[in-house]
Structure formats: structure tokens, C-alpha cells
C-alpha positions as CSV (number, residue, x, y, z in Angstrom):
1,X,0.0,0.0,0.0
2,X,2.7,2.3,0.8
3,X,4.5,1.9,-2.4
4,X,1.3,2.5,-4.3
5,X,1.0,5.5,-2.4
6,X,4.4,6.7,-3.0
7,X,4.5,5.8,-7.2
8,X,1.1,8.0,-6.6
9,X,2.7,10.8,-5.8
10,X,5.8,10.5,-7.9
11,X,3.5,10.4,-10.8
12,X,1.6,13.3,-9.7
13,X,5.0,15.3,-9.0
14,X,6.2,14.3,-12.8
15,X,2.8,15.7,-14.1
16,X,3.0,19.1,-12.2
17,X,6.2,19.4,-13.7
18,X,5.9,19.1,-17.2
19,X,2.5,21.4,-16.5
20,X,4.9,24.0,-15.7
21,X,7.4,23.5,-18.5
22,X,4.7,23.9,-20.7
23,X,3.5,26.9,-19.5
24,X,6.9,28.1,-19.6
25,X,6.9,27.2,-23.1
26,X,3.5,28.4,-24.1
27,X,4.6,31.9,-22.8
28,X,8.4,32.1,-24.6
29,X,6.4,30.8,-27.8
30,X,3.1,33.1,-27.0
31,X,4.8,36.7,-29.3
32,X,4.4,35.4,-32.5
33,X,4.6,38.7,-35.7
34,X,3.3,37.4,-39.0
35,X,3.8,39.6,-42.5
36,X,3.6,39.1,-45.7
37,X,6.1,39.8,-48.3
38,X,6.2,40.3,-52.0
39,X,9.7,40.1,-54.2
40,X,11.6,42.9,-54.6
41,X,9.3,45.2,-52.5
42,X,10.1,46.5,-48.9
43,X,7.4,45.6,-46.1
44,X,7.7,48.0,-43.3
45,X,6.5,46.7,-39.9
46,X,7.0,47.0,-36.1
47,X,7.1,44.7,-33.2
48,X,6.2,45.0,-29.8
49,X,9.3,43.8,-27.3
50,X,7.7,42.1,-24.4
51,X,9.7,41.0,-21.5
52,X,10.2,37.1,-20.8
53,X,12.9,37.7,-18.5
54,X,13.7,40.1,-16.3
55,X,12.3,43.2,-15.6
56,X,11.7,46.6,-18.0
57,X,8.6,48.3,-20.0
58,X,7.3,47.0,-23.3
59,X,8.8,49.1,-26.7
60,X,8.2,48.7,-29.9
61,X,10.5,48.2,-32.3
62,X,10.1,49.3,-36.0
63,X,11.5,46.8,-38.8
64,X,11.7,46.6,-42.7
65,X,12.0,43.2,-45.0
66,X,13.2,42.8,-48.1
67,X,12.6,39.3,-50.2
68,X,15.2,39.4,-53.1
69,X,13.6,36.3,-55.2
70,X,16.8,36.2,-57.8
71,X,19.0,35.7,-54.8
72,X,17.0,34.0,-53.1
73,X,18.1,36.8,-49.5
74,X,15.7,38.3,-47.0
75,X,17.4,41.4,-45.5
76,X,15.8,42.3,-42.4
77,X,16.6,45.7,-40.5
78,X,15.6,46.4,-37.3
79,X,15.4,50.6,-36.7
80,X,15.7,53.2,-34.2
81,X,12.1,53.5,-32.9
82,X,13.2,57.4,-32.1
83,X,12.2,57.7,-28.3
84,X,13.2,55.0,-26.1
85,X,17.0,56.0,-24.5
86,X,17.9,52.2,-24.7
87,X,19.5,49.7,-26.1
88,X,19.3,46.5,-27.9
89,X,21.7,43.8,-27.8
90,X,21.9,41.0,-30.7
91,X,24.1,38.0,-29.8
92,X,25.7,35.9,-32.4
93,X,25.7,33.2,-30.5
94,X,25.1,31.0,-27.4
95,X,27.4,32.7,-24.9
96,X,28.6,32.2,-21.2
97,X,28.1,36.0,-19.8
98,X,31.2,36.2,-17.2
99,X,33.9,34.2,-19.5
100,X,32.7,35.5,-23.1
101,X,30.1,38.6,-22.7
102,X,31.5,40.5,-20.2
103,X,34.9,40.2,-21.3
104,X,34.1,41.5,-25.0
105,X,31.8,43.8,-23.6
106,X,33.3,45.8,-19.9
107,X,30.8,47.7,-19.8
108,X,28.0,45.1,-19.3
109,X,26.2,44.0,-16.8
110,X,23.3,41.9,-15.7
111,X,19.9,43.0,-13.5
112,X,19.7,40.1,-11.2
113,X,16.0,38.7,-13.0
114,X,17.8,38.3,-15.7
115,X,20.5,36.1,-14.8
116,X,18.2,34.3,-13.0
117,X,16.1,33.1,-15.9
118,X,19.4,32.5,-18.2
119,X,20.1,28.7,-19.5
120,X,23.3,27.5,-17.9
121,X,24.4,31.3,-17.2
122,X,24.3,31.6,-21.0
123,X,22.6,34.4,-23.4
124,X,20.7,33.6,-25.9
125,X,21.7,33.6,-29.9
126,X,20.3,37.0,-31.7
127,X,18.3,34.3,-34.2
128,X,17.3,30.7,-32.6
129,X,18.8,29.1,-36.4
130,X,17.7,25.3,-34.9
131,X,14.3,26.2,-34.8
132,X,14.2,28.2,-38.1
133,X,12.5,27.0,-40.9
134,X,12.5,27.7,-44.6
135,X,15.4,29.4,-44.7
136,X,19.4,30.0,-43.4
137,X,21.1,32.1,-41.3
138,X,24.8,32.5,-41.0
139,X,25.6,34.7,-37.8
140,X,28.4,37.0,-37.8
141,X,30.9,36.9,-34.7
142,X,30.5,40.0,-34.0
143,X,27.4,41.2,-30.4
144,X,25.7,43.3,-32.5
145,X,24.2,47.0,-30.9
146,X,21.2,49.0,-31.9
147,X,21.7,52.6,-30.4
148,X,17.4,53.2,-30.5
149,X,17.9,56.7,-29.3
150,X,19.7,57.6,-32.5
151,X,16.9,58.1,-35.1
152,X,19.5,57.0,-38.1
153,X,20.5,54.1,-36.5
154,X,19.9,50.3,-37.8
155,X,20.7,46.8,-37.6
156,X,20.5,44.6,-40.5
157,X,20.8,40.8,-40.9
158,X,20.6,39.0,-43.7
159,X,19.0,35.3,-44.4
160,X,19.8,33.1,-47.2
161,X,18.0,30.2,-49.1
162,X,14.1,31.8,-48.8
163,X,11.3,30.2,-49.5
164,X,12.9,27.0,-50.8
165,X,9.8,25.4,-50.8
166,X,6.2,26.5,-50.1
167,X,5.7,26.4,-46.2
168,X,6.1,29.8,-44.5
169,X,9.3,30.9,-43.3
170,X,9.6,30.8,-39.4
171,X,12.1,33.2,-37.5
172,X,13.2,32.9,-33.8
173,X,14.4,36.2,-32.6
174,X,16.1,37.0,-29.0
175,X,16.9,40.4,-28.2
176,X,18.5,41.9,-24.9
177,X,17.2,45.5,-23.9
178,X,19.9,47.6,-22.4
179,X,19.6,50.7,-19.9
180,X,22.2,53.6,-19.2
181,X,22.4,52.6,-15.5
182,X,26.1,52.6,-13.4
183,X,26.9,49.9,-11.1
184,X,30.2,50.5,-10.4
185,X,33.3,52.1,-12.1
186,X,33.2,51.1,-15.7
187,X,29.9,49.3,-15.8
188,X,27.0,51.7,-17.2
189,X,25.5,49.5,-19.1
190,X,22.4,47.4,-17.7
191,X,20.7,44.6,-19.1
192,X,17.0,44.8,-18.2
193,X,15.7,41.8,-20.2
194,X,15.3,39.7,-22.7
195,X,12.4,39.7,-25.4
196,X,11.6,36.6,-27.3
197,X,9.4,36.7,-30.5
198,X,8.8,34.5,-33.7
199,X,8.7,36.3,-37.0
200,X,6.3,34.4,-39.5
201,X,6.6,35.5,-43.0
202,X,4.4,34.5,-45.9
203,X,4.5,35.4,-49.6
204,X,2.1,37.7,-50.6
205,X,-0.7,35.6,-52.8
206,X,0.0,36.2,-57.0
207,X,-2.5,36.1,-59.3
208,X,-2.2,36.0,-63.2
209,X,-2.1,31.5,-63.6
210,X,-2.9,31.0,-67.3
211,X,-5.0,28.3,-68.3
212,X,-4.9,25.9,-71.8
213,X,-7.5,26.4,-73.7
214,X,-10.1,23.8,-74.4
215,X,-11.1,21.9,-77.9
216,X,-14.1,23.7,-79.8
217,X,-16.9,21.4,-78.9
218,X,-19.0,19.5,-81.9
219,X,-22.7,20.8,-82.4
220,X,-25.5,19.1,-80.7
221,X,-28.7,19.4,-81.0
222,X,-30.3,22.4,-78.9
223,X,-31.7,21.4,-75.5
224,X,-34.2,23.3,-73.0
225,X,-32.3,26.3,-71.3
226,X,-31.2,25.9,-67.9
227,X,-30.5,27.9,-65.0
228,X,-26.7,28.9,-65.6
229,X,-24.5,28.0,-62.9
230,X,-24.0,30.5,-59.8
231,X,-20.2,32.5,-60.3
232,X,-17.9,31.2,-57.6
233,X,-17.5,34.0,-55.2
234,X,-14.2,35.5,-55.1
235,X,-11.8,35.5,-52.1
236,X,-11.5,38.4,-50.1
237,X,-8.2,40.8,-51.2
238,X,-6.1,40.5,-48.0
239,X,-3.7,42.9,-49.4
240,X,-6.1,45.6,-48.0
241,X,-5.7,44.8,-44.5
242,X,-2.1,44.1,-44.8
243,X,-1.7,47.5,-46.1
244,X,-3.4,49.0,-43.3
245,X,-1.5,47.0,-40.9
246,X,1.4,48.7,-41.9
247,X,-0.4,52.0,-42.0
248,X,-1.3,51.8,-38.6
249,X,2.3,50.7,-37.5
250,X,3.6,54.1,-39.4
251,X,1.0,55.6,-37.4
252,X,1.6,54.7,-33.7
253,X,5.8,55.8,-34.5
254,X,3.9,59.2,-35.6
255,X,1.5,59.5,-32.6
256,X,4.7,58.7,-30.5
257,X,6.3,62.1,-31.8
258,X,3.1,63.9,-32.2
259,X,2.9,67.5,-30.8
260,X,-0.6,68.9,-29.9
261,X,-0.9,71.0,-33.2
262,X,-0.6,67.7,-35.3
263,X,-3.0,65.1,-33.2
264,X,-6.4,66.0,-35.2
265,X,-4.6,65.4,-38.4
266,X,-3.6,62.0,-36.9
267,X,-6.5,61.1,-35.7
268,X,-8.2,61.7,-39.4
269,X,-5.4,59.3,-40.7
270,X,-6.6,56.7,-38.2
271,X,-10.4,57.2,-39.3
272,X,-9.3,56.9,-43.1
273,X,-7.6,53.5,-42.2
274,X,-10.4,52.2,-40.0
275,X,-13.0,53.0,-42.9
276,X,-10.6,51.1,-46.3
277,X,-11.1,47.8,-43.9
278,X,-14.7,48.4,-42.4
279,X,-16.1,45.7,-44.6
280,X,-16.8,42.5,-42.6
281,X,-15.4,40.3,-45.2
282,X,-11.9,41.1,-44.1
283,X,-12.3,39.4,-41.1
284,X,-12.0,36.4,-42.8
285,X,-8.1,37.1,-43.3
286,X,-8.1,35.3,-39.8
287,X,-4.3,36.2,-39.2
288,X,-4.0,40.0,-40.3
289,X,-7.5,41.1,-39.0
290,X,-5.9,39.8,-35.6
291,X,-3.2,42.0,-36.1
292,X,-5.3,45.0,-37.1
293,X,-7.7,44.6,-34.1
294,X,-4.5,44.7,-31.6
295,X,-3.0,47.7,-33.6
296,X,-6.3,49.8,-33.1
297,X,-6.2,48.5,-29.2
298,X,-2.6,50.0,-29.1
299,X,-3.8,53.6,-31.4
300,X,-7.0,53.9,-29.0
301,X,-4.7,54.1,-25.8
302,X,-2.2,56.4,-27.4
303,X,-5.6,59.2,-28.3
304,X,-7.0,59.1,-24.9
């Protein structure tokens, strides 16, 4: 009896922890941005950074992507969002933070949630590359640094073999946000957190498929008319709503920088956005009207 009791428990133990590895999980996988992309044509976008370790304020973080179909590249650069006085850290690679980080970088250090919450006392790659899918990444050696108080400033990566075949391309991102904050003599740079999200890109639907053209058909003899058949209904244009996604992105960097003399013409741009996507057939673009509803959410609390 008392070792049924005991394998009981055990069992029970083993269940409450893999509940809570999953939820651990479910909220490092829970940011997910998807886009859509056509060749040879820039997407402009933004991201929020939430953090999933540590402690620090959600930012958001503008971000353009270019598909280059001959060479088969995405070029990704992350931007100066032109307020925040922080920084952003991009690691090339899994690296122990007393023997590799804070030796290349002196000026580093670490807010004690966040080395908590760090593998091994390891930071996390820039891009997860054995979780990507679709496409390559090949990282430089160099910590990369986006200064996102300096309005001209940018970080690009690049990403080979796109689209090889015709799943969507899935990227893993890891940033570390960085505060001007002095610990000691030497150390004035703080890491606050870390933000995880997953950038899902698809290609932007093409139209245009040519059809072979059918043999003449012999003469029969006439039959009663009938009813013709009922035109298939065409698909709702998600290009709309993607449009407006990024119209609304370019709009909450604008309200961020707004002065009092420029709010009403603001607000007008958000009314003319609302009203190109007001019919109820975009909702059917499941994905991007999810987007646009939490992009309004975020506009909304920026006008009150």
C-alpha cells in the first residue's frame, strides 16, 4: 500500500512538472509577428518587445523586409524606434556571460531577474537558427548594438536560401534591452531583459495562372435552357488589410512624436484606415485582421 502511495505521488509530482514546462513554453512561444512579403518590394512593420525575463517596459520596435527572389536573400533591419534611450543587444551566439560577454563587452552588466532566468548562465543567440525553418542564417561573430535613441540608426541581418519550398518561413528572434544605469566604475550598461518573439513570414498571394485552352466542342442538338451555374464568389483581397496593418504601424511611430498641433490630423489618418477595412469580409483574413484589431487597441490608448 505504501509503495502505491508513493508511485502516486511521484507520478503526480512528474505531471506538475511538465504542466509547468509547458506553461513556460506556451509563454516564450506566445509573441508570434506574422507579414507578408512580395519580391523585390520593402514591407515596413513593427514589433512589440515584451519582456520574458527580467524586468523593463514593453517598446516597440520598427522593422523593414526585403525578399530578393533572384538571390534568393531576405534582408531584415531592425530601426531606431526614435524615443526610447535604450539599447538593444543582438548576440551571435550561445554565450557564457562572465567568460565570453563581459569580457568583450566591460561595460555590461546583468539586472539580477535576468540572470536568474538564463540557461546554464548563457545568453541567448540573436536568431534561434535550430528552430528556423524555410530558410538560413549564417551569424556574424561580432554582439551586435542598436543605439534606438539615435533616429538613423539600424541593424540589418541577412537570411539566405528563402522560400525553398512552399511552407512559410519561421524566425526565432532573442533580443536583450539595455539601460544607461552605473553599477560600479566602468559598468554603465544594464541589461533589463530579454524579449523573445517569432517572425512568420508568408508570400504575398499572386495572381495572373494562365489556363490551356479547351477543344471547340462539336454541335448538338439544342436542349431546353437551364438555370446557368451560380459564379464562384471571389476570395476576399487580404492585401487591403495588410496595407493597413502597416499603416497603422507608421502611425503609432507618428502619434509617438506627435505635438498637440498635429493630433487632429492624426486622428483623421486613423479614421481613413479604419474605414478602407470596415467591410466584414476582411475578417475572414483570420491572421491579419488579428493584427489589425491589436494595432487599433494600441492607437486607441495612445488618443485618450
Amino acid at each position: 500500500m505504501i509503495k502505491i502511495l508513493k508511485t502516486k505521488d511521484i507520478t503526480m509530482k512528474l505531471k506538475l512538472f511538465f504542466l509547468f514546462l509547458l506553461a513556460i513554453t506556451l509563454k516564450g512561444f506566445s509573441q508570434e509577428k506574422t507579414i507578408e512579403i512580395q519580391a523585390q518590394k520593402e514591407s515596413v512593420n513593427t514589433v512589440t518587445l515584451i519582456p520574458t525575463c527580467g524586468k523593463g517596459t514593453e517598446m516597440e520596435l520598427p522593422f523593414t523586409v526585403l525578399w530578393d527572389k533572384k538571390t534568393e536573400t531576405i534582408k531584415i533591419d531592425f530601426k531606431s524606434n526614435k524615443t526610447s534611450d535604450k539599447m538593444l543587444l543582438f548576440f551571435p551566439k550561445r554565450m557564457f556571460i562572465k567568460k565570453e560577454v563581459m569580457k568583450l563587452r566591460k561595460e555590461i552588466w546583468f539586472d539580477k531577474a535576468v540572470k536568474k532566468c538564463q540557461t546554464k548562465k548563457t545568453v541567448n543567440p540573436g536568431v534561434d537558427t535550430k528552430n528556423l525553418v524555410n530558410i538560413e542564417y549564417h551569424s556574424p561573430d561580432t554582439i551586435k548594438t542598436l543605439n534606438l535613441f539615435d533616429s538613423q540608426a539600424a541593424m540589418n541581418l541577412l537570411f539566405n536560401k528563402a522560400f525553398q519550398n512552399n511552407e512559410d518561413i519561421t524566425i526565432p528572434f532573442h533580443f536583450y534591452i539595455v539601460s544607461n544605469e552605473t553599477l560600479k566604475k566602468g559598468k554603465t550598461l544594464k541589461i533589463e531583459y530579454e524579449a523573445f518573439f517569432t517572425l512568420i513570414i508568408k508570400k504575398r498571394g499572386e495572381t495572373g495562372a494562365t489556363t490551356t485552352p479547351s477543344t471547340p466542342a462539336k454541335p448538338t442538338t439544342p436542349t431546353k435552357p437551364t438555370t446557368p451555374p451560380t459564379p464562384p464568389k471571389e476570395p476576399v483581397d487580404c492585401k487591403t488589410l495588410y496595407k493597413a496593418n502597416e499603416q497603422l504601424g507608421e502611425l503609432l511611430l507618428d502619434l509617438k512624436n506627435s505635438a498637440p498641433s498635429t493630433l487632429a490630423s492624426l486622428k483623421q489618418k486613423y479614421a481613413t484606415i479604419k474605414k478602407s477595412v470596415e467591410n466584414p469580409e476582411y475578417k475572414k483574413c483570420k491572421e491579419e485582421y488579428k493584427a489589425f484589431e491589436s494595432l487599433c487597441t494600441k492607437v486607441d490608448n495612445r488618443l485618450k
